[in-house]
OpenMM code with the backbone's topology and positions (N, CA, C; nanometers):
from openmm import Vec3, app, unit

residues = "UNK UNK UNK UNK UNK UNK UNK UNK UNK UNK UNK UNK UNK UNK UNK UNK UNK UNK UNK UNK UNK UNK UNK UNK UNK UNK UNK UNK UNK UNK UNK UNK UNK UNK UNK UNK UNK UNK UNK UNK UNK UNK UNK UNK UNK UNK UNK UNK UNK UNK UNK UNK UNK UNK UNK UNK UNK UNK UNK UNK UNK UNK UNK UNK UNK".split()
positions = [
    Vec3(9.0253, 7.0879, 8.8135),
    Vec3(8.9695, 7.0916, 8.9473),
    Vec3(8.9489, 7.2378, 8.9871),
    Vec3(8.8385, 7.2376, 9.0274),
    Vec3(8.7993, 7.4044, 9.0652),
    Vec3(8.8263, 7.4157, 9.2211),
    Vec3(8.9083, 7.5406, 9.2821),
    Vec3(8.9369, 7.5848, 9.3885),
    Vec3(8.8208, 7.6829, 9.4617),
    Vec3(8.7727, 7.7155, 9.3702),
    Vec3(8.6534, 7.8325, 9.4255),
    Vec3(8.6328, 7.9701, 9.3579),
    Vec3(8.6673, 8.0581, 9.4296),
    Vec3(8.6767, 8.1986, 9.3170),
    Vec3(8.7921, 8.1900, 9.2608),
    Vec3(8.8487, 8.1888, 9.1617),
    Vec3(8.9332, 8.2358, 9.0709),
    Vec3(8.9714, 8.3413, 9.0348),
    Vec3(8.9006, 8.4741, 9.0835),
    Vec3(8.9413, 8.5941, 9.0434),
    Vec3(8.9881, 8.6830, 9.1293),
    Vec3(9.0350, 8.5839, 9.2649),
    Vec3(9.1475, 8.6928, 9.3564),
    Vec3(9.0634, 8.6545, 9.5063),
    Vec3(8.9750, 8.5649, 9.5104),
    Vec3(8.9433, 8.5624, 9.6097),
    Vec3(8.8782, 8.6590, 9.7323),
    Vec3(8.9105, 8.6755, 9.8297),
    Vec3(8.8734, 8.7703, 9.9258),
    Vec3(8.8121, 8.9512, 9.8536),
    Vec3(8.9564, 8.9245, 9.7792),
    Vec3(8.9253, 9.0959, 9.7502),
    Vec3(8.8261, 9.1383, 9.6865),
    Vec3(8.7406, 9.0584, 9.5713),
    Vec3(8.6193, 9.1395, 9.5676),
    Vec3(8.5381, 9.1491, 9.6789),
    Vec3(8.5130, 9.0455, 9.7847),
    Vec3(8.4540, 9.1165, 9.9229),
    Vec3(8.4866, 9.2675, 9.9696),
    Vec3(8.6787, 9.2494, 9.9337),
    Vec3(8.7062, 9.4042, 9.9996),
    Vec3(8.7126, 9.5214, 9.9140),
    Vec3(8.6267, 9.5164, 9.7908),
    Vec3(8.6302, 9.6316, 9.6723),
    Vec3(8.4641, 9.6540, 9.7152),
    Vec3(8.3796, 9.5376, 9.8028),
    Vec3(8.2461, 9.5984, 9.7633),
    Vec3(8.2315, 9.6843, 9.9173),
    Vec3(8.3155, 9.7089, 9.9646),
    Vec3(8.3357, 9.7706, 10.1163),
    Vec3(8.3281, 9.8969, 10.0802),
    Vec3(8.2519, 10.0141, 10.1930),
    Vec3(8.3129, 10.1311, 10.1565),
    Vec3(8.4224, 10.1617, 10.1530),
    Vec3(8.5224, 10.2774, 10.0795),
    Vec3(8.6669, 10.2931, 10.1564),
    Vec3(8.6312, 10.3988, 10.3059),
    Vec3(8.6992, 10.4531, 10.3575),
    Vec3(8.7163, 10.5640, 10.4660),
    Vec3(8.7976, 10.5932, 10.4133),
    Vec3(8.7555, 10.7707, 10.4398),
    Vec3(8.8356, 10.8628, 10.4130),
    Vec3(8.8628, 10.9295, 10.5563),
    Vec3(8.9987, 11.0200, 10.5278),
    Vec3(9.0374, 11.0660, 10.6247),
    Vec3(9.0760, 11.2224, 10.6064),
    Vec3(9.0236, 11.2997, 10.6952),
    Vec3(9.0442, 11.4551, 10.6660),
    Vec3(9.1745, 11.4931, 10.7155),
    Vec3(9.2368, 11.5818, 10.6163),
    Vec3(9.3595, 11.6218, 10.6051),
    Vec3(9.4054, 11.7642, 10.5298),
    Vec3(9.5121, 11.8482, 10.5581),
    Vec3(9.5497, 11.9267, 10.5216),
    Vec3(9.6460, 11.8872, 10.4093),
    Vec3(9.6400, 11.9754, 10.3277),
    Vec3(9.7885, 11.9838, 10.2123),
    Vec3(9.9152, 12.0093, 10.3044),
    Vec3(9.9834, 11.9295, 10.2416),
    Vec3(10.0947, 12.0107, 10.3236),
    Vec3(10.1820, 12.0921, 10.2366),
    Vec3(10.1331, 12.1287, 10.1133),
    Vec3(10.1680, 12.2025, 10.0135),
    Vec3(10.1098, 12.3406, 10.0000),
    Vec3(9.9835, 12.3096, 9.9858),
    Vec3(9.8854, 12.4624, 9.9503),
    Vec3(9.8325, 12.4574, 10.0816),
    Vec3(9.8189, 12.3748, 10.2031),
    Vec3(9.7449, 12.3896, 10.2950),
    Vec3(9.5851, 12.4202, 10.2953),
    Vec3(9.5247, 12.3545, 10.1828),
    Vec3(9.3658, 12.3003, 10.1464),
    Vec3(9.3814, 12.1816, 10.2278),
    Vec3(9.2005, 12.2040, 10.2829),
    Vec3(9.1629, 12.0896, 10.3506),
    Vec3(9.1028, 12.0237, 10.1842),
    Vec3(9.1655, 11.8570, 10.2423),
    Vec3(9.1491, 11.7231, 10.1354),
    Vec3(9.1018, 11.6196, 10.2336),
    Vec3(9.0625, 11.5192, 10.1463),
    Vec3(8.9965, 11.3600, 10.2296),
    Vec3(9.1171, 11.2747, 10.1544),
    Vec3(9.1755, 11.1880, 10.2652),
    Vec3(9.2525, 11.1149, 10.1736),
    Vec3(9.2022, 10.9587, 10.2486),
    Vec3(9.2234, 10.8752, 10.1115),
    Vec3(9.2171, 10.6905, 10.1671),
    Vec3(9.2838, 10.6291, 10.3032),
    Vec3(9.3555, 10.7193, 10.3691),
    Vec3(9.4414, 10.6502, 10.4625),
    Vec3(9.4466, 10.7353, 10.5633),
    Vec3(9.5076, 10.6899, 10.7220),
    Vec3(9.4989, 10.7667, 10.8202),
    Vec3(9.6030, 10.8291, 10.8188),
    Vec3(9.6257, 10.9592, 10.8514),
    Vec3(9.7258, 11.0222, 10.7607),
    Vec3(9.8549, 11.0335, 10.8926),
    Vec3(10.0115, 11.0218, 10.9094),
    Vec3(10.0637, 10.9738, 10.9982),
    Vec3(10.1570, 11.0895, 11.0820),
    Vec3(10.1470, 11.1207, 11.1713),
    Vec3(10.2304, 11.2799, 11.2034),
    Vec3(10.3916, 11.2587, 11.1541),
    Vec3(10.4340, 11.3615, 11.0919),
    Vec3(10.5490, 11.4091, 11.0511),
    Vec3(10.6024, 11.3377, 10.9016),
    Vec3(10.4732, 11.2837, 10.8264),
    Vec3(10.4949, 11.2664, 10.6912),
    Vec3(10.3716, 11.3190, 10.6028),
    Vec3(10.4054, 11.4031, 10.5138),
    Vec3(10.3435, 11.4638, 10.4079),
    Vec3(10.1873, 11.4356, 10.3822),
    Vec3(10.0975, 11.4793, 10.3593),
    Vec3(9.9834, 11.4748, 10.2441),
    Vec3(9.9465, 11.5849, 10.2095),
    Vec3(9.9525, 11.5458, 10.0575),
    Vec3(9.8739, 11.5940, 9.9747),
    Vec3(9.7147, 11.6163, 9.9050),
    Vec3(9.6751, 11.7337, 9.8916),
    Vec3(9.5393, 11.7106, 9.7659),
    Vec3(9.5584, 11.6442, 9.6610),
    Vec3(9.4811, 11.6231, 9.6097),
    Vec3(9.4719, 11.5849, 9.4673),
    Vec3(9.6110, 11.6449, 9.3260),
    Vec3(9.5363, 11.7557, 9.3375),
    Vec3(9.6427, 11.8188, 9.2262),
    Vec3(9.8312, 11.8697, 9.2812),
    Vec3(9.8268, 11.8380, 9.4017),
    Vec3(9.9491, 11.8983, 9.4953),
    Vec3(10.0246, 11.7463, 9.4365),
    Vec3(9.9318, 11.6513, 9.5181),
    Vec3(10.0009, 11.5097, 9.4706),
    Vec3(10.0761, 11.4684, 9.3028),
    Vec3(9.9756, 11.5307, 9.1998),
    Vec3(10.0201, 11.5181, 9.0982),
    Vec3(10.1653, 11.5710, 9.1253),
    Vec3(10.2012, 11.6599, 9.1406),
    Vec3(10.2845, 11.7536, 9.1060),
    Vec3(10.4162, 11.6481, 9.1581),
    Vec3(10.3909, 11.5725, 9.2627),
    Vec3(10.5252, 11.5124, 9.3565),
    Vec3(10.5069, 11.4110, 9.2470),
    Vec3(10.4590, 11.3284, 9.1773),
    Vec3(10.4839, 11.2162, 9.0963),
    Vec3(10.5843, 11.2614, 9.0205),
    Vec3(10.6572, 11.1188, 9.0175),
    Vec3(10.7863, 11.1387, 8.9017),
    Vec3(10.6730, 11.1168, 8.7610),
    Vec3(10.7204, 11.1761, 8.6494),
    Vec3(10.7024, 11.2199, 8.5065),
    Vec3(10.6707, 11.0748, 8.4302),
    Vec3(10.7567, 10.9687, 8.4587),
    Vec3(10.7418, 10.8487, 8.4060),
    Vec3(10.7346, 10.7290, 8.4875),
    Vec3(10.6393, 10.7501, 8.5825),
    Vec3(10.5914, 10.7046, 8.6878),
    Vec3(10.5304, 10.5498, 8.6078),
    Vec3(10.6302, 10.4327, 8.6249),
    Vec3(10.5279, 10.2529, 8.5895),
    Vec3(10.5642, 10.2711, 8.4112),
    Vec3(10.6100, 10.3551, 8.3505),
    Vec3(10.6309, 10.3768, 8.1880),
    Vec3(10.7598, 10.3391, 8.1574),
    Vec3(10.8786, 10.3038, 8.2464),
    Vec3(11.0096, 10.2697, 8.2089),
    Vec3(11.0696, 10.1788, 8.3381),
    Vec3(10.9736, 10.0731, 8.3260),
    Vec3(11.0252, 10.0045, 8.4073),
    Vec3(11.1325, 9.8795, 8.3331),
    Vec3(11.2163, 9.8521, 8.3605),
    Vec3(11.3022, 9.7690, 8.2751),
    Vec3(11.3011, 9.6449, 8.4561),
    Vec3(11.2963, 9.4739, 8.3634),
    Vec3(11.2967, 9.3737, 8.4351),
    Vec3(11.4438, 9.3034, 8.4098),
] * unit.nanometer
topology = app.Topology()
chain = topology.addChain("A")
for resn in residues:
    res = topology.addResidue(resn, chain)
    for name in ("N", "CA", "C"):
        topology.addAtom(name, app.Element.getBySymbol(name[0]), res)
């Protein structure tokens, strides 16, 4: 019996959406960046390469269930 879309429903509607970006400072190097989200007073953003740097090393590679 078929339900309809099968491949997640709604969300390819919300992948063919633009995203918004939102202008923001580093709070590292203090470069202006665009980031996906509205960015929230008194927590961090990063650029691009600033962000790398805060990721842990084995970031989703040692996950044990």
């Amino acid at each position: 019996m078929a339900y309809g879309n099968t491949n997640g429903g709604n969300r390819d509607n919300y992948r063919d959406q633009p995203r918004e970006y939102f202008k923001a400072i580093c709070s590292d190097c203090g470069k202006e960046c665009e980031v996906p989200f509205k960015p929230t007073q008194g927590r961090p953003v990063y650029c691009r390469d600033c962000f790398k740097k805060h990721q842990p090393e084995n970031r989703g590679h040692d996950r044990r269930f």
